[in-house]
C-alpha positions as CSV (number, residue, x, y, z in Angstrom):
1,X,-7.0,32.8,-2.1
2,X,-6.5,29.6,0.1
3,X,-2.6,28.9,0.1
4,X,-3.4,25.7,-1.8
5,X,-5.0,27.2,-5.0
6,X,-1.9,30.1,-5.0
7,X,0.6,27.4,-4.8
8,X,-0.9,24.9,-8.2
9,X,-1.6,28.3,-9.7
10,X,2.3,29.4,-9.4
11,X,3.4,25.9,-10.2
12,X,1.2,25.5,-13.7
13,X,2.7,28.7,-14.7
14,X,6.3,29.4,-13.4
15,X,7.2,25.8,-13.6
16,X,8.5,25.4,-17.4
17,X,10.8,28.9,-17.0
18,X,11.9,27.9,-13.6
19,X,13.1,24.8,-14.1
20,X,14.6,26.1,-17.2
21,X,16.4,28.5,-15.7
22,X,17.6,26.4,-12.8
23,X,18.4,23.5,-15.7
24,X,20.8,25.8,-17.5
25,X,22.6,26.8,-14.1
26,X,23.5,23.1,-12.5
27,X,23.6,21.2,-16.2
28,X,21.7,18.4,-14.3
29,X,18.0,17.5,-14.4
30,X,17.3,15.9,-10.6
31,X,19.6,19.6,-9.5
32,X,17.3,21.5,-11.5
33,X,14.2,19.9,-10.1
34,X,15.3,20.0,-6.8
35,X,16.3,23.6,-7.4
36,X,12.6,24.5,-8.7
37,X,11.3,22.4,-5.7
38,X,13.1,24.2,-2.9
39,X,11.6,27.9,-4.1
40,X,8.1,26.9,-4.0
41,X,9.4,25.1,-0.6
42,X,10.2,28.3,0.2
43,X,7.4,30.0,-1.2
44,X,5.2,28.3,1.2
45,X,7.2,28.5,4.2
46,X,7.6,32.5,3.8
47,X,4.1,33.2,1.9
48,X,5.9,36.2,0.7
49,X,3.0,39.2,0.5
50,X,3.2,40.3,-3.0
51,X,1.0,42.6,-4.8
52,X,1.6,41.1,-8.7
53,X,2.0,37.8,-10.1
54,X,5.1,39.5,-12.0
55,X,7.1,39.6,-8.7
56,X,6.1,36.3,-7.3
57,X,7.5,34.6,-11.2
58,X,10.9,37.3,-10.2
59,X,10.5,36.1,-6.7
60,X,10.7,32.4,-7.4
61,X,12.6,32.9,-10.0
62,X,15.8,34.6,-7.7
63,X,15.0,31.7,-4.7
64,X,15.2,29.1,-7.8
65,X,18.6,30.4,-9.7
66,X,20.3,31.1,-6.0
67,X,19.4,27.1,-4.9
68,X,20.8,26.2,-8.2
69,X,24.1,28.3,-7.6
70,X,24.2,26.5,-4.3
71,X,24.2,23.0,-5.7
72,X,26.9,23.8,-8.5
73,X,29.3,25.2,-5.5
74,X,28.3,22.6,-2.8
75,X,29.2,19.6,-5.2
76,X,31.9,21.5,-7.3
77,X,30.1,19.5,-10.5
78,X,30.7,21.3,-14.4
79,X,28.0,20.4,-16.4
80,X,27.7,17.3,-18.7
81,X,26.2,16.3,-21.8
82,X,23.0,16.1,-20.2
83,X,22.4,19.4,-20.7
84,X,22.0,19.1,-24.5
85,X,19.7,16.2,-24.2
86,X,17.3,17.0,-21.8
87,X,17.5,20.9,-23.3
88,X,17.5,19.9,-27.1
89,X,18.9,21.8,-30.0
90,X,19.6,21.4,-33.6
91,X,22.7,20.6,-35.1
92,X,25.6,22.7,-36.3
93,X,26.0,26.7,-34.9
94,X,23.1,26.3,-32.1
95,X,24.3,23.3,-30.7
96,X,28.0,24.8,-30.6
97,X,26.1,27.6,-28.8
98,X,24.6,25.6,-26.6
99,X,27.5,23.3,-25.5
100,X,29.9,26.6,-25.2
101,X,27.3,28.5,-23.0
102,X,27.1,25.2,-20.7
103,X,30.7,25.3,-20.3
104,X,30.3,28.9,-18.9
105,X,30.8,29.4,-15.4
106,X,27.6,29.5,-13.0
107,X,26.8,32.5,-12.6
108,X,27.7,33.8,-16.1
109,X,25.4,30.7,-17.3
110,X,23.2,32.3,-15.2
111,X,23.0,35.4,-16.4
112,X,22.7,34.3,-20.1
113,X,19.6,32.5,-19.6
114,X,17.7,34.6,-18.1
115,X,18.7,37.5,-20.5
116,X,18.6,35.7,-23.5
117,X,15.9,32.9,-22.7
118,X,13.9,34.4,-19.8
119,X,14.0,37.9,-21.4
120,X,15.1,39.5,-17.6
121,X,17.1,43.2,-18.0
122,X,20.1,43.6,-16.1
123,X,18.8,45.0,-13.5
124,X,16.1,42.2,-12.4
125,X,19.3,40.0,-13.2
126,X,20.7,41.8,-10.3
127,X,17.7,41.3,-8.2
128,X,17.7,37.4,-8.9
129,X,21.1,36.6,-8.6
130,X,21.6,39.1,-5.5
131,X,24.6,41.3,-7.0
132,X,24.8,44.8,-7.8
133,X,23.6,45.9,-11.8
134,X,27.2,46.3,-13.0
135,X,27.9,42.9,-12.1
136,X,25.3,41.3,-13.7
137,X,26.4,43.4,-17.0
138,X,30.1,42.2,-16.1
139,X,28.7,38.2,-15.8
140,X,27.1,39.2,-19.4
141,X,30.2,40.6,-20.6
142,X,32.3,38.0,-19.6
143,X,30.1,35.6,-21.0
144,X,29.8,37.2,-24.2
145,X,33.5,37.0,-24.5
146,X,34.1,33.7,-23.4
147,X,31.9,32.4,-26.2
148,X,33.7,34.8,-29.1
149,X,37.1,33.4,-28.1
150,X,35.3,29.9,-27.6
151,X,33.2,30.2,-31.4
152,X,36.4,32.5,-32.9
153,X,33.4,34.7,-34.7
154,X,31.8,31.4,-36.3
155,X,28.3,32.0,-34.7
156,X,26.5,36.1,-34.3
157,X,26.3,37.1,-30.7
């Protein structure tokens, strides 16, 4: 398939998740979309021989998460309220969720979404966020109980 075609075939179908993904790490829209931006950069740059579509989505989706990671420590930022309106929710428990999850750390943020919203196990955690399994379970963990201390039981985790 000529590069072209691969490249708007990956982009009309990893887009939403990556950006997604990458949105929920930085808390900023123009991060995330750079973020999302700079994997299929890569992508074409390394034309990464893969035999499934299911490892070029895991593929760009570990490139995406890391250049997202990188922004958060290069400019030190936390996120903002922008999260919540670019990433909307409804009112009451969800939006508590929502705010206390962007209020995580990176990579535990990380982790979360792409558990909980992407659907990724632990170990393909690992793989994207380039850590062993047990510390992608510990980021989990941690994130869990950040929120229960955060939420004091109010919302089922």
């Amino acid at each position: 398939m000529p590069r072209s075609n691969r490249l708007e075939e990956l982009i009309l179908s990893h887009s939403t998740a990556l950006f997604r993904a990458a949105l929920s790490v930085t808390g900023h829209v123009q991060d995330a979309e750079d973020a999302v931006q700079e994997a299929y950069l890569k992508f074409l740059e390394t034309l990464p021989k893969l035999e499934d579509q299911g490892r070029e989505k895991a593929w760009l989706m570990r490139v995406t998460v890391n250049a997202a990671l990188d922004r958060v420590r290069d400019k030190k930022r936390h996120p903002t309220g922008e999260l919540l309106d670019i990433y909307p929710a409804p009112e009451g428990e969800t939006r508590e969720l929502l705010e206390s999850i962007g209020r995580l750390p990176a990579n535990e943020r990380a982790a979360v979404h792409l558990f909980y919203y992407e659907g990724y196990t632990t170990d393909e955690i690992a793989k994207i966020l380039k850590c062993r399994p047990g510390t992608a379970r510990s980021y989990l963990s941690r994130a869990r109980e950040h929120l229960r201390q955060e939420l004091k039981g109010e919302i089922e985790l």
